[in-house]
N, C-alpha and C positions, 0 to 999 in steps of 0.2 A: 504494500500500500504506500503512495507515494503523496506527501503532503507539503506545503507550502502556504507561507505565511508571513505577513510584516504587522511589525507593533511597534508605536508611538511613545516616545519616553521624553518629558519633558528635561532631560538634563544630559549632558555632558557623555559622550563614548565610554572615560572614565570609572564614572561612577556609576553607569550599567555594568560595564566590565564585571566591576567589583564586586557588585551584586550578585552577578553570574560568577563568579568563584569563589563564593562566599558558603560554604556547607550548612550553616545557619540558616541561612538564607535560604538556600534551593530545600531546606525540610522545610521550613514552615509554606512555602508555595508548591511544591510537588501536589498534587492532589493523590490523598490517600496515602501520604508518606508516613509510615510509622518511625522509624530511622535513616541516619546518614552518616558512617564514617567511615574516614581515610582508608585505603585500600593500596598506599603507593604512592609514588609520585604521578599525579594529574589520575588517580584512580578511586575511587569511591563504592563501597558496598550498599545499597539501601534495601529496604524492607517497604515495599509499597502494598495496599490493596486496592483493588482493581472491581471495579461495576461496569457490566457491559449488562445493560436490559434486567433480566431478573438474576445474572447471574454475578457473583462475586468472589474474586479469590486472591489470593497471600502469594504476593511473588518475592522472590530475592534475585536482585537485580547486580551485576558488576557494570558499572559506568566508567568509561576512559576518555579522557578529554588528551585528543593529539591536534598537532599543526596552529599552536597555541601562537597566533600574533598581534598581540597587545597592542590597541584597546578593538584590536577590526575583527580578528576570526576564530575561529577554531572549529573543530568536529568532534562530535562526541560520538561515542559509540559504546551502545549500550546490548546487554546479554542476561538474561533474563528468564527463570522457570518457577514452577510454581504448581500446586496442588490443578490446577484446571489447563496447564498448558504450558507455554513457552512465548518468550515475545526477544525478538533483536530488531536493533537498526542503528542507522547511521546518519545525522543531524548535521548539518555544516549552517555555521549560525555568522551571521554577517553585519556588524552593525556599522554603520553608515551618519556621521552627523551631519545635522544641517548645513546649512551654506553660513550662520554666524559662530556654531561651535554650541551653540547653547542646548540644543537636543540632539535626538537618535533613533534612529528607525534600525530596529532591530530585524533582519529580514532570514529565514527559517526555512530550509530544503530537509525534509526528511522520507527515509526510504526505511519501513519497517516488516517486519513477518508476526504472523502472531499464527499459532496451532493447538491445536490439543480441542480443551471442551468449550473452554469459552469463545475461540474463535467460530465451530460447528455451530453452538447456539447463535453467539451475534454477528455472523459476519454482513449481514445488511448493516447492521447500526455503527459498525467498527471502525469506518470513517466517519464519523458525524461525534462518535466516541474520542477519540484519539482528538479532534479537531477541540471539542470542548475542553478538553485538558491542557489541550497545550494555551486557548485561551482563558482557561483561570490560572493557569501558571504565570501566562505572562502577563495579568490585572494585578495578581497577586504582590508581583514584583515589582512591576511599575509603581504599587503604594509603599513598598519596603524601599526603594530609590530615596 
């Protein structure tokens, strides 16, 4: 499943950045993030649960953040199983400031897999799902800025 996406941040490349690599930070906005810790350098373990329609399930997830260039890019890539299935992919996340420096459009290429039980029950809803998450992630975030 392939998704794409731009979000508005009233401040500075910077201190989105920071936001985005901040582990405090991406727990309280993850949706469904029960935990987040260091896993490595640029690697993170988390504990998410997961609502697709009536179904819900406990993943544990390894997240790698490579091609890290400060304050514009990187890609993350994520690997992921869990009691109802399996979920990977790989994100390249672009942020881009205005023409005066003062904001950011954070712009979102991602190419994911999801299988097992949850995918069978939701795969009509599994982009419309995935799409919502990643926009309360990045409302979430926009207010932690």
């Amino acid at each position: 499943m392939q998704l794409s996406a731009d979000y508005h941040f009233p401040k500075p490349p910077a201190a989105v950045w920071a936001a985005l690599m901040d582990p405090d930070v991406l727990a309280g906005c993850i949706p469904g993030c029960r935990s987040i810790e260091p896993d490595g350098p640029n690697r993170y373990r988390a504990a998410v649960t997961v609502r697709v329609g009536p179904v819900s399930g406990q993943y544990t997830a390894t997240v790698a953040l490579s091609e890290l260039n400060p304050p514009r890019s990187y890609t993350m890539s994520i690997e992921g199983s869990g009691n109802l299935g399996f979920a990977s992919g790989v994100s390249t996340i672009t942020l881009t400031p205005a023409a005066d420096g003062g904001a950011t459009t954070v712009h979102v290429d991602a190419d994911s897999q999801v299988g097992g039980a949850v995918a069978r029950v939701g795969q009509r809803m599994m982009g419309s799902v995935a799409k919502g998450m990643l926009d309360r992630f990045f409302g979430c975030l926009a207010e932690s800025v």
